[in-house]
C-alpha positions as CSV (number, residue, x, y, z in Angstrom):
1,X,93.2,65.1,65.5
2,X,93.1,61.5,66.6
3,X,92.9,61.5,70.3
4,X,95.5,58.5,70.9
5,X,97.9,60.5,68.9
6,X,97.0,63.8,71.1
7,X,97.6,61.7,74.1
8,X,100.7,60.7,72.9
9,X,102.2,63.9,72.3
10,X,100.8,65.7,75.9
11,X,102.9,62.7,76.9
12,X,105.9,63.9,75.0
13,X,105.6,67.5,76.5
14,X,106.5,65.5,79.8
15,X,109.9,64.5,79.2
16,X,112.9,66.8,80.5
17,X,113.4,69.2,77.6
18,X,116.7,67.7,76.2
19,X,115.2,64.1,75.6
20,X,111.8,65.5,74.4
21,X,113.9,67.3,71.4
22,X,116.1,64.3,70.9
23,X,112.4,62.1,70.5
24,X,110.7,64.7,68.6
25,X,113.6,65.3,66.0
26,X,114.2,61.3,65.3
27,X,110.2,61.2,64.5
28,X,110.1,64.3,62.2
29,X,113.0,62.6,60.5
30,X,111.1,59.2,60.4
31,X,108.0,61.1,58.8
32,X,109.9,62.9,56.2
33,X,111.7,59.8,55.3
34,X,108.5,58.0,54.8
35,X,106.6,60.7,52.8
36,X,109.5,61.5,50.6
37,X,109.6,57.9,50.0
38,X,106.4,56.5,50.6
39,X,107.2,53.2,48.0
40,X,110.5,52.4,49.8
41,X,110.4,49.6,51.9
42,X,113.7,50.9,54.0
43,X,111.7,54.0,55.3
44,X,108.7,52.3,56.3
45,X,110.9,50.2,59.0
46,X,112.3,51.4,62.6
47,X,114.7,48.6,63.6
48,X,114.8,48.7,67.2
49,X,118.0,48.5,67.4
50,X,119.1,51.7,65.8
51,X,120.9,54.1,67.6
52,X,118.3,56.8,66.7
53,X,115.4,54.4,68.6
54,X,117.8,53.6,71.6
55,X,119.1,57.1,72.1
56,X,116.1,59.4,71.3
57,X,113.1,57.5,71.1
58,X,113.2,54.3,73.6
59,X,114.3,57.2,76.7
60,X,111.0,59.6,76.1
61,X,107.7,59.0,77.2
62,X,105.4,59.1,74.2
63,X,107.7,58.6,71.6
64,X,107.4,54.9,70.7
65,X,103.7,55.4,71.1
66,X,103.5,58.3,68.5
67,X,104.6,55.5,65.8
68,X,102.0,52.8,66.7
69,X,99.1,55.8,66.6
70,X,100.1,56.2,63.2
71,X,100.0,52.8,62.3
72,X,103.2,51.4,62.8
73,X,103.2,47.6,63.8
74,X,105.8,45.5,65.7
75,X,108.2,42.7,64.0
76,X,110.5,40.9,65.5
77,X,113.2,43.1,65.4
78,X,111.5,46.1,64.3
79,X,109.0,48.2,63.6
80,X,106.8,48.9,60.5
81,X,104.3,50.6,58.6
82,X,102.5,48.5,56.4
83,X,102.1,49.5,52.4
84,X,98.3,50.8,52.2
85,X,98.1,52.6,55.4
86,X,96.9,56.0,55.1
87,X,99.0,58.9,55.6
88,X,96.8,61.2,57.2
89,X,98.3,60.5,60.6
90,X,101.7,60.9,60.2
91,X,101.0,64.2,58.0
92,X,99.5,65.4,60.6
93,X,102.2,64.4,63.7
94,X,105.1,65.6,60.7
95,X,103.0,69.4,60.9
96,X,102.8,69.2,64.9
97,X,106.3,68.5,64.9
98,X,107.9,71.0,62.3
99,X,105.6,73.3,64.4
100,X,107.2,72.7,67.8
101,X,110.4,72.4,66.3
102,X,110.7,75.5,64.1
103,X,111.0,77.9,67.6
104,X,114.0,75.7,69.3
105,X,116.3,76.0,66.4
106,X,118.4,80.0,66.6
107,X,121.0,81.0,64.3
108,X,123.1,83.8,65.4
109,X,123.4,87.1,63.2
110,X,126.7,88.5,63.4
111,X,125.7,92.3,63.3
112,X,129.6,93.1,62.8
113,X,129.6,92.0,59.1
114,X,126.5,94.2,58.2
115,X,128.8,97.2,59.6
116,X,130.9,96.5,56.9
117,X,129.1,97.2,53.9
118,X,129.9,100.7,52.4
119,X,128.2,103.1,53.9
120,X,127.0,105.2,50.6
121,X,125.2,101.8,49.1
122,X,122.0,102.3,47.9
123,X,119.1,99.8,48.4
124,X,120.2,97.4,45.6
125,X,123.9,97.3,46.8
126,X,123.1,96.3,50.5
127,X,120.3,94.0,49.0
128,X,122.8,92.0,47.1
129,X,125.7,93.1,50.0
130,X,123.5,90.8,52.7
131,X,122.7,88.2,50.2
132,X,126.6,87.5,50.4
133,X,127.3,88.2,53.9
134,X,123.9,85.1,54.0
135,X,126.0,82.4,52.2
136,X,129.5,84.1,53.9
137,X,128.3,82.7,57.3
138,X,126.5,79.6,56.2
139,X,129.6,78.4,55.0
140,X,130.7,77.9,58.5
141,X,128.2,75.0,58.8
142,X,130.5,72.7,57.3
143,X,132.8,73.2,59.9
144,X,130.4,71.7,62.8
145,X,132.0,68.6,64.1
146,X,129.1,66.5,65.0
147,X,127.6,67.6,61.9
148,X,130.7,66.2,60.3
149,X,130.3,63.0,62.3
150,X,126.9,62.9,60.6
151,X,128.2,63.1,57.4
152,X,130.7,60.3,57.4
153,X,128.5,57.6,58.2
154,X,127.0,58.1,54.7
155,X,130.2,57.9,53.1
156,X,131.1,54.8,51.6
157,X,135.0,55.3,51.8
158,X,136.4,51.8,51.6
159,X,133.8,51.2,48.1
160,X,135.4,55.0,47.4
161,X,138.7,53.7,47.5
162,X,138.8,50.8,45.7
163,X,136.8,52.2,42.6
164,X,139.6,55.0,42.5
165,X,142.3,52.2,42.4
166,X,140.1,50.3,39.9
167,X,140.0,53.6,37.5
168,X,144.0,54.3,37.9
169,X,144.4,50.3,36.7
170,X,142.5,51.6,33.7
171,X,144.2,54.8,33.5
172,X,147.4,52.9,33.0
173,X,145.5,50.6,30.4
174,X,144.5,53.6,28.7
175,X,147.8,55.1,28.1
176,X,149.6,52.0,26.9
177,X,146.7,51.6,24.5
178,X,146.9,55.4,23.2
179,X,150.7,55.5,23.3
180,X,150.6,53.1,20.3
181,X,147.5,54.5,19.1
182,X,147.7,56.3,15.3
183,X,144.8,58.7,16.1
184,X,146.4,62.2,17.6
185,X,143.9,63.1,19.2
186,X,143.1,59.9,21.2
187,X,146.9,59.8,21.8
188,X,146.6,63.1,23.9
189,X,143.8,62.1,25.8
190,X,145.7,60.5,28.5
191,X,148.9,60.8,30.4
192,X,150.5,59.9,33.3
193,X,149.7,63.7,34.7
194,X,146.0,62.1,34.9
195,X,146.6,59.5,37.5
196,X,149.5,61.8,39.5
197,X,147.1,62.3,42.3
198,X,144.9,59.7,43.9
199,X,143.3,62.3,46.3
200,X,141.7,64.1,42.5
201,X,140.3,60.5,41.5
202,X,138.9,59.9,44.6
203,X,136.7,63.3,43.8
204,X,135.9,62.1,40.8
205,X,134.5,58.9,42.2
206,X,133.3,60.7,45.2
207,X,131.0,62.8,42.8
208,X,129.9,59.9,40.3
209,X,128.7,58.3,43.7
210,X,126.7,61.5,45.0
211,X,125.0,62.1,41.6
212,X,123.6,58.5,40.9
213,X,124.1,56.4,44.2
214,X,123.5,58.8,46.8
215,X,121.1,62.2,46.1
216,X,118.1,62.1,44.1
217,X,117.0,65.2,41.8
218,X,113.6,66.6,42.4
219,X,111.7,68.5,39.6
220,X,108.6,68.3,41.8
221,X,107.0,65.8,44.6
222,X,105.0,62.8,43.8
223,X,101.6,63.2,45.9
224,X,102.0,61.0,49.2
225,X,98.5,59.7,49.0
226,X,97.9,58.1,45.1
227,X,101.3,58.5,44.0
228,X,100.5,60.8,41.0
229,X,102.1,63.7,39.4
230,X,101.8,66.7,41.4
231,X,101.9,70.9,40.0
232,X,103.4,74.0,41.3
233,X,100.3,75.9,43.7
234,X,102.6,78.3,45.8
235,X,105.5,79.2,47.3
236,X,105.2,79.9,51.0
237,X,107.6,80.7,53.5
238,X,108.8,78.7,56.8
239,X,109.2,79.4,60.2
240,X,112.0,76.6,60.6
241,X,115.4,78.4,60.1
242,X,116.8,75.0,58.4
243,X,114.2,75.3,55.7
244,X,114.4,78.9,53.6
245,X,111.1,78.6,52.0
246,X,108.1,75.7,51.3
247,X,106.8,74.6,47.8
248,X,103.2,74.3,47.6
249,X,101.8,71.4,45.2
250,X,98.6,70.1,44.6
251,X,97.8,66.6,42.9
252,X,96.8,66.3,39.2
253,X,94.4,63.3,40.4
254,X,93.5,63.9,43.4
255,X,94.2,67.5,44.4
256,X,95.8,66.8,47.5
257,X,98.4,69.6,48.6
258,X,102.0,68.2,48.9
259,X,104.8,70.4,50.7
260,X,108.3,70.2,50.1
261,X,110.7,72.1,52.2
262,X,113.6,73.7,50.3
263,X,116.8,72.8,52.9
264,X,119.2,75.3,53.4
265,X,120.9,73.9,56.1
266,X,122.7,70.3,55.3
267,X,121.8,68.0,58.4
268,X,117.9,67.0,57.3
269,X,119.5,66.8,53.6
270,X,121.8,63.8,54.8
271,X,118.5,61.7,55.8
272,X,115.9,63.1,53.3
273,X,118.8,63.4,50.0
274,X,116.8,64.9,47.6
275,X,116.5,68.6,46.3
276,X,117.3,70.5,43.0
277,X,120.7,72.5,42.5
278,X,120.9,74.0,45.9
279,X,119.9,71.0,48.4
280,X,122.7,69.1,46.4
281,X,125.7,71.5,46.8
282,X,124.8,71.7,49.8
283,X,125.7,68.5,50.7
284,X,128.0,67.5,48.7
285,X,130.3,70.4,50.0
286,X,129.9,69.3,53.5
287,X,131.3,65.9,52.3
288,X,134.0,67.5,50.7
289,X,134.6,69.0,53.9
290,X,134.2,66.5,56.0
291,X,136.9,64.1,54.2
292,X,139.2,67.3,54.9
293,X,139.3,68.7,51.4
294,X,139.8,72.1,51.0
295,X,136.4,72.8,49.4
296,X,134.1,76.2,48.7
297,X,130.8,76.5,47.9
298,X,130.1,78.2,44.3
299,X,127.3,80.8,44.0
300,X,125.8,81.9,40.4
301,X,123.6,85.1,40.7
302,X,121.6,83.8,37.8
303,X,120.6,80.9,39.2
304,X,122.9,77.5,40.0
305,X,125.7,76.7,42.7
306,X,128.5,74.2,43.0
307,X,131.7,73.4,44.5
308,X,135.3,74.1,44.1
309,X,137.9,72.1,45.3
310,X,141.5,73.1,45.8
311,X,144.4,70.4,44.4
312,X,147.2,69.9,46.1
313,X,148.6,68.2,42.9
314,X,147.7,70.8,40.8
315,X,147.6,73.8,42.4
316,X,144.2,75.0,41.8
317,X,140.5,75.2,42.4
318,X,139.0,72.3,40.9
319,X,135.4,72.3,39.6
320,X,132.8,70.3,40.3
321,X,128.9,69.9,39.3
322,X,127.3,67.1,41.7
323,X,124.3,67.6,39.9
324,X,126.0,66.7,36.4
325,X,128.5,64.8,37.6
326,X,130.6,66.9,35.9
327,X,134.2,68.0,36.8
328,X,136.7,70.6,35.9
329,X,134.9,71.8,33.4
330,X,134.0,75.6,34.2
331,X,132.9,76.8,30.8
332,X,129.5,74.8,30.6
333,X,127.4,77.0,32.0
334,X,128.4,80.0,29.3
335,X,129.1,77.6,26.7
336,X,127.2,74.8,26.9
337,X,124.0,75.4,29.4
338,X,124.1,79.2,27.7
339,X,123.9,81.4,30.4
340,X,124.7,85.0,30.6
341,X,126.5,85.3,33.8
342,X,127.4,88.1,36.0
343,X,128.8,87.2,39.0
344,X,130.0,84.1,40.5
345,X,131.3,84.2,43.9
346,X,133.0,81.2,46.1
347,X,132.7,81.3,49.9
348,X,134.6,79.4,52.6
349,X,135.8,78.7,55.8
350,X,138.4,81.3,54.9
351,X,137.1,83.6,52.3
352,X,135.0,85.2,49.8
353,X,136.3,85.2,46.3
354,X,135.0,86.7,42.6
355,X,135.8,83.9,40.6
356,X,133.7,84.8,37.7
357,X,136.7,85.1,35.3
358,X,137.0,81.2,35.5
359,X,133.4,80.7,34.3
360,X,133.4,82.9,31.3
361,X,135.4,84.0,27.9
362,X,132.7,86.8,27.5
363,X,134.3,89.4,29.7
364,X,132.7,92.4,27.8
365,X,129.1,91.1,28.0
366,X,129.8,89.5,31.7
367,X,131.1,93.5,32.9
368,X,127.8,94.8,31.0
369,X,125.8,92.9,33.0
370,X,127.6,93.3,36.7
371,X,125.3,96.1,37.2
372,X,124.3,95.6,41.0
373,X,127.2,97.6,42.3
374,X,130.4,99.3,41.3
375,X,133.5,97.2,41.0
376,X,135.4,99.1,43.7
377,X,132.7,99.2,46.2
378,X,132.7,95.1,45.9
379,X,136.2,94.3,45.8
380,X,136.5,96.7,49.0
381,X,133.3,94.6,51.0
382,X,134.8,91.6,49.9
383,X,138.6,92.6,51.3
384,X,136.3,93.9,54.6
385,X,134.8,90.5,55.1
386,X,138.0,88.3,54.4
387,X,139.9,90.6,57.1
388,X,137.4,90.3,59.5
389,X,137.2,86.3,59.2
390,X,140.9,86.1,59.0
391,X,141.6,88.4,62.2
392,X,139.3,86.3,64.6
393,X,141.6,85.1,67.6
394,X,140.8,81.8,66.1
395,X,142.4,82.1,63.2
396,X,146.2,81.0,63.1
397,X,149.1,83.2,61.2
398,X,150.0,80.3,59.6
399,X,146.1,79.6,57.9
400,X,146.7,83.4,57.1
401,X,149.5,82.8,55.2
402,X,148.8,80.1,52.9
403,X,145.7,81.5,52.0
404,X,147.4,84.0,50.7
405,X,149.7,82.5,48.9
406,X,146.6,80.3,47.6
407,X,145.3,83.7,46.4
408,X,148.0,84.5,44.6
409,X,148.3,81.4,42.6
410,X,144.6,81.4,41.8
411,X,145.2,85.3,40.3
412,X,147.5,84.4,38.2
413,X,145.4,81.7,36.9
414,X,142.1,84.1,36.3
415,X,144.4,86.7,34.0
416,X,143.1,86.3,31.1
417,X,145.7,85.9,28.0
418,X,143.6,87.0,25.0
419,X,143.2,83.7,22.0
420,X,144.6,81.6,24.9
421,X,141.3,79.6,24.8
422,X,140.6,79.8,21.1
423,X,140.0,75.7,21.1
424,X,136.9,76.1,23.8
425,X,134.3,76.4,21.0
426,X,130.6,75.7,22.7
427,X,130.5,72.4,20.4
428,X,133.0,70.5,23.6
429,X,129.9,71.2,26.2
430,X,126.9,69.7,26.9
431,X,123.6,71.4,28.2
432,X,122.3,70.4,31.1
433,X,121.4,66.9,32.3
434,X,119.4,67.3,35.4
435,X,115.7,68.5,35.4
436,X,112.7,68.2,33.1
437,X,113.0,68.5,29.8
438,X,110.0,71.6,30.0
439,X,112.1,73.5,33.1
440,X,115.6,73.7,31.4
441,X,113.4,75.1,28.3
442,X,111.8,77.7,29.9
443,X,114.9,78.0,31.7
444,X,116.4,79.2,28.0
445,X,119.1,76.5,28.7
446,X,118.5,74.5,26.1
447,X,116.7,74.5,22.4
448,X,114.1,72.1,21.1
449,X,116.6,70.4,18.7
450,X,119.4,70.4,21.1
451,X,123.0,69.0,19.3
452,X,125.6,67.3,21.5
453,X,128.7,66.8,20.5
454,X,128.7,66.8,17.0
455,X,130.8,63.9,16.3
456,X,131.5,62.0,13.3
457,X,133.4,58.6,12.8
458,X,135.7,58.7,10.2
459,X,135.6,54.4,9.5
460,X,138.4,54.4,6.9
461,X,141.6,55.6,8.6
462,X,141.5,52.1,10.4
463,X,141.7,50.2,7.5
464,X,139.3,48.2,5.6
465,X,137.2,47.0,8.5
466,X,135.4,49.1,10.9
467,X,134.2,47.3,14.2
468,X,132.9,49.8,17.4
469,X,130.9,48.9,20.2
470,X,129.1,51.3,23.1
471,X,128.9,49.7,26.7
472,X,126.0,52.1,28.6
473,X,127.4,50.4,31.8
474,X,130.8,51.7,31.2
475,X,129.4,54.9,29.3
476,X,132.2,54.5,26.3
477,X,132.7,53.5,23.0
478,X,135.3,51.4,22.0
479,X,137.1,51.1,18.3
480,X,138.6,47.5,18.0
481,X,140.4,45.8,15.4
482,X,139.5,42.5,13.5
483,X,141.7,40.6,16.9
484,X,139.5,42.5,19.4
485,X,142.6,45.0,20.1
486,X,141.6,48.0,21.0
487,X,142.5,51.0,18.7
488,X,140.5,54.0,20.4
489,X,138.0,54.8,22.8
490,X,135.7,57.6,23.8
491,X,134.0,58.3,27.2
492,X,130.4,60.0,27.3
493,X,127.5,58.7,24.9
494,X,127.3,62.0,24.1
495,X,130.8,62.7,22.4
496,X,130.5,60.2,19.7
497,X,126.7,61.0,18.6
498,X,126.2,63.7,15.8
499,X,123.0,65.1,16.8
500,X,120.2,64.3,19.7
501,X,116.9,65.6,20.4
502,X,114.5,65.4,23.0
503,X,116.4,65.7,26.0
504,X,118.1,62.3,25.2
505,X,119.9,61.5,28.6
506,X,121.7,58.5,30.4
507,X,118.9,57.4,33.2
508,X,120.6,55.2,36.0
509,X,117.4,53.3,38.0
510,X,119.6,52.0,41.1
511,X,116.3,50.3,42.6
512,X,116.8,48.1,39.5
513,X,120.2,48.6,38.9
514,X,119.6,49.2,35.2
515,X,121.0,51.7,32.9
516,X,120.1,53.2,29.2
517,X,119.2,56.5,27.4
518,X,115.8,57.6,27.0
519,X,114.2,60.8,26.3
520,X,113.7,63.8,28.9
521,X,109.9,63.4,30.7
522,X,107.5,66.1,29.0
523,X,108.4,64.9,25.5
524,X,107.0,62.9,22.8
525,X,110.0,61.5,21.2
526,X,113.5,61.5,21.2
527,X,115.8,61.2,18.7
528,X,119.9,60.0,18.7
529,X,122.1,60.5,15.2
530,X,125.7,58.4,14.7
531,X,127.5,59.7,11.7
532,X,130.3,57.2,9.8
533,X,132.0,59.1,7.0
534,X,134.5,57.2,4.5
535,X,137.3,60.3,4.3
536,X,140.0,57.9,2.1
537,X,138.7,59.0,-1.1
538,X,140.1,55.3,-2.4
539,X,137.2,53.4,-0.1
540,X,133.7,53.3,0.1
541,X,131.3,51.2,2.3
542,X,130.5,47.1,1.0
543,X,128.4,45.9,3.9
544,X,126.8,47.4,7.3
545,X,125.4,45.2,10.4
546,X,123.9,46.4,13.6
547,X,123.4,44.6,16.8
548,X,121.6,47.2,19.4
549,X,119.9,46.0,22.5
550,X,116.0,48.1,23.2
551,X,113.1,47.9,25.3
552,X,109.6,48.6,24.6
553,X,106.9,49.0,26.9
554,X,103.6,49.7,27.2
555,X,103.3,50.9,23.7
556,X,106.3,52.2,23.9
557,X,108.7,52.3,20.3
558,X,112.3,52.0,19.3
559,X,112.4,53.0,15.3
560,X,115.9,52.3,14.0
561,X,116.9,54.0,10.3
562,X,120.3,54.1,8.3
563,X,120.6,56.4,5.1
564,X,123.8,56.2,2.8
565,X,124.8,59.2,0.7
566,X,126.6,58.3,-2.5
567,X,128.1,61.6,-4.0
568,X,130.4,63.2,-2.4
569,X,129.8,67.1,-3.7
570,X,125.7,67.6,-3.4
571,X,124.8,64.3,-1.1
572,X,121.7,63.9,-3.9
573,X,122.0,60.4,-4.1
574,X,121.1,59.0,-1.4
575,X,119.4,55.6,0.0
576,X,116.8,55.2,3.8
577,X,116.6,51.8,5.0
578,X,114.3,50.9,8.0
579,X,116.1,48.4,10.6
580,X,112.8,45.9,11.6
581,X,115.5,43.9,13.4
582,X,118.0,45.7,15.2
583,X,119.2,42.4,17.1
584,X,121.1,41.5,14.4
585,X,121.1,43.4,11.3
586,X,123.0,43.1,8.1
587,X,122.7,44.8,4.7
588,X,124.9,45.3,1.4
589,X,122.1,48.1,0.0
590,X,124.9,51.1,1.1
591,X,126.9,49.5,-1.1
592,X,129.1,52.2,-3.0
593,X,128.1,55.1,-0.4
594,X,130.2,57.4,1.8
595,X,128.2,58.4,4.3
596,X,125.9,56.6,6.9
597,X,123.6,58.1,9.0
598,X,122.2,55.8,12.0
599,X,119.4,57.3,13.5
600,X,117.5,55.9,16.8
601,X,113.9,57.4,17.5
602,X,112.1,56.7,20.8
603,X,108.6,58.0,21.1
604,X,105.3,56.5,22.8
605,X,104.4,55.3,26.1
606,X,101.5,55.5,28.1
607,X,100.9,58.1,31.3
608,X,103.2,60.0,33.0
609,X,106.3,57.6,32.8
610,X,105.6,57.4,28.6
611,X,109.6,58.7,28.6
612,X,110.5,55.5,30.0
613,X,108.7,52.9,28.0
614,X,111.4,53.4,25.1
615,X,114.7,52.6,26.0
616,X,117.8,52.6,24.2
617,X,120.9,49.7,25.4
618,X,118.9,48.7,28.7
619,X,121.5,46.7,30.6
620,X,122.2,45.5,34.0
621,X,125.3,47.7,35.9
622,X,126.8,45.0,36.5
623,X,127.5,43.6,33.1
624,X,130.4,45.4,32.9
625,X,131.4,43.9,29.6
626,X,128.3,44.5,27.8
627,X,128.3,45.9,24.0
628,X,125.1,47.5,24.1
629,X,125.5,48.3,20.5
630,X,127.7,47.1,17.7
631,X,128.7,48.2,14.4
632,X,130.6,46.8,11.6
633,X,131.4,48.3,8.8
634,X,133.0,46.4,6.3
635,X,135.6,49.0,3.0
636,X,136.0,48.0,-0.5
637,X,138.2,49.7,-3.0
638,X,136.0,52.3,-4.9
């Protein structure tokens, strides 16, 4: 080790013990920052006057020094570490420092909720028995009031608040546009029920915030010294209770091994904000927490978590995905991501809960596969534990009470009424949007040729003129009429394509503020399919134009095709015409035809970020009017 760093830290060890764990925390947190974001100019800088530096490093002996012997440099009103400096230093003061730190940090057991596992369980049963008393106690985390303290200074509230007012204006919009709207099914899209509650929008927002503002998905670590794409070596695990176990990688370049710590424990998450599935429910239930929501964190035996929040307004858990930005919508994972579940438990402050029944219309294969323990033997652990939490002498009468009556209500809501959900067909769910394109395959989550929505414009029930327009900043399309009044309007990219392939998602770069779909990373090409059909047997298409907006780099290709189908019975005759032009496009070749078929293909692309080098509707997210694609679609008599 370099010997002005050692000095450094034997001048640490000097401090009263208090200050010297204040100091060495705020620098483990400055290394992390920095390697998990090496590029970022914000992580490289210590402003001196931060309340980190003033409190925890400016007070110890050592500390301030530890930062220029890794080749930090002073500014004028801060400190920084220069792109191009090696990392080897601070790798090696972040290892000295997890080290030191991994003994000071205790959590307490409570031995009294292991006595309450049946006492005939076999080794399975009190294997999967602890694994729930584990997340039973975490739980209690969120309820730490500096740690809550921690947690709303990330919070942008105010900018919260007024995008929740901002979507109720459009709420209201919406429903005076549908209440005159001849489409049915648009119609009954919206009503006032939806903008009852401003507490539920805020959520909404709250989560749309988390997912592409605030938390950043991690498939697996970039290497800290070239940058390069790094691949799984080991799993190893840690001696620091916060962390539950250490991913090994090594470099594809330059075989440098690259850790990342899996966080179970929320605080480092609310500096570092990265992770897969469990970092980010994590977090995002502490938020939910600490803005006083009622919230429980979700547990999938095979393999996912997320939260539930209980509305006030409606009377029920609420759920939400921060990783999909997805909410209410309990089904997906059966219907849409295809898993098989087996048990889905919720814990909180007050409780543990079974709440598989609200994730799955399968109940005979979901009881075929509980097979870790009788049904009687859990239901009576799960009574033990929500006695024993709700008998602590901290625990008011009152709290006892209402959760009971919260109980109740949610019962009734988990009975299942057979043909009750016959409309949830797997068609109204999407797969799964975060992670590779290669891990959510092996994952059996999703299939090569993976279908969305399966929707299909039907142009002729607004007349003769068809005009719609997608915004990819506002993530909707929009059906106007020849006076730019709008007729319909459909939210999700998704929900009005026909067929995509590829792992086609919605990327958001907030560096560049920049939004528009490309293809998942791991794939060669991607593909996107809009179906038109002409169902008034009296019409038939006269002319089609196109305006799309596309970005090629680095050898990077957008191929654009429409092919119109003429008879109705067989779809024989049939026409393919290649857009060269999709900046403005016209053609009167689909003249006569019934059917269009738009299809967008991105493929090419050079190294590892070849996925991104074909882009479909690139705009800036603040163009909030933008029609990244337009179609017209102009009826005859037939």
């Amino acid at each position: 080790m370099d010997k002005d760093l050692q000095r450094s830290l034997n001048l640490l060890k000097e401090n009263e013990e208090q200050v010297r764990n204040d100091a060495e925390s705020a620098l483990l947190t400055v290394c992390q920052n920095i390697l998990s974001h090496p590029n970022d100019k914000q992580y490289r800088e210590v402003r001196l006057d931060d309340p980190m530096v003033i409190k925890k490093l400016l007070p110890a002996l050592g500390a301030i020094e530890c930062l220029f012997d890794i080749g930090f440099v002073e500014a004028t009103e801060h400190l920084s570490l220069p792109q191009g400096t090696p990392l080897a230093k601070l790798q090696a003061l972040q290892s000295l420092l997890s080290k030191n730190s991994s003994h000071k940090i205790s959590v307490p057991r409570n031995t009294a909720l292991y006595e309450l596992m049946p006492m005939s369980s076999t080794v399975y049963e009190k294997q999967f028995f602890r694994s729930i008393i584990s997340h039973f106690e975490s739980v209690l985390r969120y309820e730490d009031a500096s740690l809550q303290e921690k947690a709303k200074k990330v919070i942008p509230v105010e900018e919260l608040e007024i995008a929740t007012m901002t979507r109720i204006r459009q709420l209201h919009k919406h429903i005076k546009i549908n209440q005159s709207c001849p489409d049915k099914a648009a119609k009954s899209q919206y009503n006032d029920a939806d903008i009852d509650d401003a507490r539920d929008l805020f959520l909404m927002e709250l989560l749309h915030w988390f997912k592409y503002k605030f938390f950043t998905w991690i498939d697996s670590p970039k290497c800290t010294t070239c940058f390069s794409e790094c691949r799984s070596l080991e799993t190893v695990s840690s001696n620091d209770p916060k962390c539950s176990e250490i991913e090994v990688y090594k470099c594809t370049k330059c075989a440098m091994r690259v850790k990342f710590p899996r966080y179970s424990d929320p605080e480092p998450l609310l500096t570092l904000r990265r992770g897969r599935c469990g970092e980010w429910a994590n977090v995002f239930t502490l938020l939910c927490r600490t803005l006083g929501y009622d919230a429980r964190f979700i547990h999938d035996h095979t393999d996912h978590v997320w939260t539930e929040v209980w509305s006030i307004h409606e009377k029920r858990w609420i759920h939400l995905d921060p990783c999909e930005d997805i909410m209410d919508r309990p089904l997906m994972y059966e219907k849409g991501w295809k898993k098989k579940l087996s048990y889905v438990l919720a814990f909180s402050k007050d409780e543990v809960q079974d709440v598989t029944w609200r994730y799955t219309r399968d109940l005979k294969g979901v009881m075929k596969r509980r097979n870790l323990c009788s049904e009687t033997k859990l239901l009576q652990f799960i009574e033990s534990l929500n006695k024993y939490r709700q008998s602590s002498l901290n625990y008011s009468a009152s709290r006892r009470q209402y959760v009971i009556k919260r109980r109740v209500l949610e019962l009734l809501e988990l009975i299942h009424v057979p043909k009750k959900h016959k409309s949830d067909d797997d068609d109204n769910y999407q797969g799964r949007i975060t992670g590779s394109y290669a891990w959510k395959l092996a994952r059996g989550e999703i299939s090569e040729a993976n279908s969305t929505a399966k929707y299909s414009w039907d142009i002729s029930k607004y007349g003769e003129a068809f005009h719609m327009y997608y915004s990819i900043v506002n993530d909707a399309y929009t059906v106007i009429d020849n006076d730019d009044k709008v007729l319909m309007d459909l939210s999700g990219w998704q929900n009005g394509v026909n067929e995509a392939q590829g792992g086609m998602f919605r990327k958001n770069e907030n560096d560049w503020k920049r939004a528009y779909l490309a293809r998942s990373p791991g794939t060669s090409s991607g593909k996107v399919k809009w179906h038109f059909l002409v169902l008034n047997k009296n019409l038939c298409v006269r002319t089609f134009d196109l305006r799309a907006i596309v970005k090629e780099f680095q050898n990077g290709k957008v191929l654009w095709e429409v092919e119109g189908f003429f008879d109705d019975a067989s779809q024989s005759k049939s026409v393919a015409l290649i857009i060269n032009d999709c900046s403005n496009y016209h053609t009167d070749e689909l003249k006569g035809s019934r059917k269009l078929i738009l299809t967008a293909t991105v493929s090419g692309g050079e190294g590892d970020c070849a996925w991104q080098h074909a882009q479909l509707f690139r705009q800036s997210l603040e163009n909030k009017d933008d029609r990244s694609l337009s179609i017209d679609i102009q009826l005859e008599d037939r």
